[in-house]
N, C-alpha and C positions, 0 to 999 in steps of 0.2 A: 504494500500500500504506500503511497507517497505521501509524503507530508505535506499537509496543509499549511503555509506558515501566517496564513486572515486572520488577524485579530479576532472577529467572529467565531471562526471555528477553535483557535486559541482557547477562548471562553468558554465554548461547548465543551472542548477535550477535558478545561481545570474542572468544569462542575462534572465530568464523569471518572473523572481521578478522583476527585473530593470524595466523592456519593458513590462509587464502584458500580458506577452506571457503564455498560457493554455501547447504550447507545445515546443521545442527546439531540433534540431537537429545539431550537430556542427560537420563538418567535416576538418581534418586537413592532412597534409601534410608531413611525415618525411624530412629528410636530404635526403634519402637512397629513396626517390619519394616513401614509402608506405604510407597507405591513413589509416585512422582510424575516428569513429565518436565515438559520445560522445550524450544521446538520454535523455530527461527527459518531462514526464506528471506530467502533475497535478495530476492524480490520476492512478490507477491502469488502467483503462482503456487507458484513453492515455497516458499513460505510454509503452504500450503496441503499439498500434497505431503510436506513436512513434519509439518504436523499431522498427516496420514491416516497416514504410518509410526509416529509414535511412539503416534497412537492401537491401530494395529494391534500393536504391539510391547508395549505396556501391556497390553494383553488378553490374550498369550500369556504373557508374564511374571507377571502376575498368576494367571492360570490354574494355569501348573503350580507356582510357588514359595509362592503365598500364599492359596492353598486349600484 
């Protein structure tokens, strides 16, 4: 798996080091109400896994609050 070195994902990695979380999903909030996540596996796999939920979870969040 290749390192991520985004701040973002940074973030996601320390609260699943912190928590001995396998995976992390963080979604945030602009000023401006847009929405952004930030996604990190343990490994390539869920890593992956990861992305596919927070992409799937951005598109319903997005859908119904900022439509």
């Amino acid at each position: 798996m290749a390192f991520n070195p985004s701040p973002k994902v940074a973030a996601a990695r320390d609260f699943a080091n912190k928590f001995d979380k396998k995976m992390v999903i963080i979604f945030s909030v602009n000023d401006d109400l847009s929405i952004e996540y930030a996604s990190y596996g343990a490994n390539k796999n869920l890593c992956s896994t990861a992305k596919t939920i927070g992409d799937f979870l951005f598109k319903k969040v997005e859908e119904e609050y900022f439509e």
